[in-house]
C-alpha positions as CSV (number, residue, x, y, z in Angstrom):
1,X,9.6,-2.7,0.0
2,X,10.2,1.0,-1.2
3,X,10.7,2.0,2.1
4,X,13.3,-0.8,3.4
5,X,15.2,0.2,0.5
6,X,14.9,3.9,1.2
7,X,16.0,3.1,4.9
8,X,19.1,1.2,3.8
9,X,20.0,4.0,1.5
10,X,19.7,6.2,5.1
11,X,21.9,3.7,6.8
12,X,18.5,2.4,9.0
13,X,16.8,-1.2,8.9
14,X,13.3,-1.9,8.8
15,X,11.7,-5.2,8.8
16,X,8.6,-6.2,6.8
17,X,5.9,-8.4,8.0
18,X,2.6,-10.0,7.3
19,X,0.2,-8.9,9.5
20,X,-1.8,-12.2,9.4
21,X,2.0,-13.5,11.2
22,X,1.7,-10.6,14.0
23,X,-0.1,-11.5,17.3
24,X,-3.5,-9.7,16.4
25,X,-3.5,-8.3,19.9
26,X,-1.4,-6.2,18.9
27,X,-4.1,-4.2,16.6
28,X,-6.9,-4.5,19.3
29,X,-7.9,-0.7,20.0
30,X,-8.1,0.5,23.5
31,X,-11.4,-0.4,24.6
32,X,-11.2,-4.0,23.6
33,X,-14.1,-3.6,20.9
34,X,-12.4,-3.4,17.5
35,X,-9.3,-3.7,15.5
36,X,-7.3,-0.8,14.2
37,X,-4.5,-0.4,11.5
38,X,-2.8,2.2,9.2
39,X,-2.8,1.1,5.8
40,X,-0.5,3.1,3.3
41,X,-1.6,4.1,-0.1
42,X,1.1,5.9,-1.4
43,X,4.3,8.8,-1.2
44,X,3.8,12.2,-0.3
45,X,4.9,14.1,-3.2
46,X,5.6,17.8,-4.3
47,X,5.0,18.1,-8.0
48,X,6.6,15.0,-9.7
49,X,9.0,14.5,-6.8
50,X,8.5,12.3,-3.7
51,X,9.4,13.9,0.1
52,X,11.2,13.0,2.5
53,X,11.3,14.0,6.4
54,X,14.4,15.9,8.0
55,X,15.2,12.1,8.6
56,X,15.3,11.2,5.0
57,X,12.2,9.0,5.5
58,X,9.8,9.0,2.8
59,X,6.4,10.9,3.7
60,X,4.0,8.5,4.1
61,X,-0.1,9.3,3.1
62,X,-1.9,6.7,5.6
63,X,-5.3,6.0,6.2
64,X,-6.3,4.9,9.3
65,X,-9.2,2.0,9.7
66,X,-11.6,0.9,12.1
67,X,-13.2,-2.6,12.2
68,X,-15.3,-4.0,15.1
69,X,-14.4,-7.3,15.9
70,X,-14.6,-10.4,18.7
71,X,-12.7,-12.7,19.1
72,X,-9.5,-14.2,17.6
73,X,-8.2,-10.9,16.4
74,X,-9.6,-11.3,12.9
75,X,-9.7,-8.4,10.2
76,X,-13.0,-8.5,8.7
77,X,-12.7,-5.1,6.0
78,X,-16.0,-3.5,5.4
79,X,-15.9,-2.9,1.5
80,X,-16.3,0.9,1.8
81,X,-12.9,0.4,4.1
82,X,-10.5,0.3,1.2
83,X,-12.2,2.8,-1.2
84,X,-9.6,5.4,-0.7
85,X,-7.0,3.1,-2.5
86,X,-9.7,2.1,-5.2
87,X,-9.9,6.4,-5.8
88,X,-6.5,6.8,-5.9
89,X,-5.1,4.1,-8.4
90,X,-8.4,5.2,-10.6
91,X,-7.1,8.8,-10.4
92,X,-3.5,7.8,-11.3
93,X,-4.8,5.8,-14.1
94,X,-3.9,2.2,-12.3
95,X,-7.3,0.8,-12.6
96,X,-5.7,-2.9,-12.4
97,X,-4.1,-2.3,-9.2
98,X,-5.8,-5.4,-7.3
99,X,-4.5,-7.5,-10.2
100,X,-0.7,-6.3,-9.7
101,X,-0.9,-6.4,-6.6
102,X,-2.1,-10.1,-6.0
103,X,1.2,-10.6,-8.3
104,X,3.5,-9.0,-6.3
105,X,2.4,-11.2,-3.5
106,X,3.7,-14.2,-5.2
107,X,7.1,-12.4,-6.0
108,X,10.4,-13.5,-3.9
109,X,12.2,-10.9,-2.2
110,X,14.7,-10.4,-3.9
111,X,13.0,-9.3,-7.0
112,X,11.0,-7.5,-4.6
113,X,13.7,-5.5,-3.3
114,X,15.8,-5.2,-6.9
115,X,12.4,-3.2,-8.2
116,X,11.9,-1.0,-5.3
117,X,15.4,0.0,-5.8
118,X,14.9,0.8,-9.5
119,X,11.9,2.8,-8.2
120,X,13.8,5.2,-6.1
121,X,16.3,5.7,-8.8
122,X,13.7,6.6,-10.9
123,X,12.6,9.1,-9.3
124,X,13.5,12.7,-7.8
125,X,13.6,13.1,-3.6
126,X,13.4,15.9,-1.9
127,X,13.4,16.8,1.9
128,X,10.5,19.1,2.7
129,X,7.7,19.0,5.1
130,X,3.8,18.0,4.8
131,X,2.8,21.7,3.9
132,X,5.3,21.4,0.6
133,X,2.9,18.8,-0.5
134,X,0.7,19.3,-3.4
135,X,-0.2,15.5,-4.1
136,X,0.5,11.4,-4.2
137,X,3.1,9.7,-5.5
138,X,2.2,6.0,-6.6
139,X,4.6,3.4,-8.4
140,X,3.3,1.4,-10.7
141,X,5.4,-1.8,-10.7
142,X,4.2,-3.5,-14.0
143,X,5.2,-0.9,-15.9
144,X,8.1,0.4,-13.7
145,X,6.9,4.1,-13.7
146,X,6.2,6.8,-11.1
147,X,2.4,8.4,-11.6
148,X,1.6,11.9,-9.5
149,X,-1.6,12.9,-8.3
150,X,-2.7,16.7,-7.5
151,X,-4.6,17.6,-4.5
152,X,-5.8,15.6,-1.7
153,X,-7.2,12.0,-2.2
């Protein structure tokens, strides 16, 4: 939701949507074998403040999975697949992370997109490029608060 709110701020629309509502063709890699998605874990950051492209689009820190699968188009996560969030959220001190999340799944969007909004105005954005990053930038919705992580996850 951070991001459709940054976007509107930008004068841009994005749309958000389940993937389990998507056509799971659409994540079929190109040999036919597996599934592939991006999964975002947090905000490029620079110190305490979060970047944004030339565009004024928030830098995005991604990783990129991998799943063999048949058929329907079914995502079938390995546990090691997700780790990267688990390491992150640890690092930043969010060790309840599945918990809030599985809360902000029930939330309406509206209050959704009133606390992304408080989000951005809580925190500094800068333009800048991926070299000016030194770490991750990951909201912590309970507690409505910004935490930074140094270095590379």
């Amino acid at each position: 939701m951070l991001e459709v709110e940054r976007a509107e701020q930008i004068g841009r629309q994005l749309q958000i949507m389940r993937a389990s509502d998507m056509d799971g063709s659409v994540f079929r890699d190109l040999d036919g074998l597996g599934l592939r998605a991006s999964f975002h874990v947090g905000w490029l950051a620079s110190g305490s403040k979060v970047l944004v492209g030339e565009n004024g689009v928030l830098g995005r820190y991604t990783r990129d999975i991998h799943e063999w699968a048949g058929d329907p188009e079914f995502f079938e996560l390995m546990p090691n697949s997700l780790e990267v969030f688990d390491d992150a959220y640890e690092l930043a001190g969010l060790s309840a992370w599945h918990e809030t999340n599985r809360r902000l799944q029930q939330g309406n969007e509206a209050q959704l997109r009133e606390m992304a909004k408080k989000a951005l105005d809580a925190v500094q954005i800068v333009k800048g490029q991926k070299d000016d990053c030194t770490g991750l930038a990951l909201f912590d919705p309970e507690f409505m608060q910004w935490h930074f992580i140094k270095g590379e996850i």
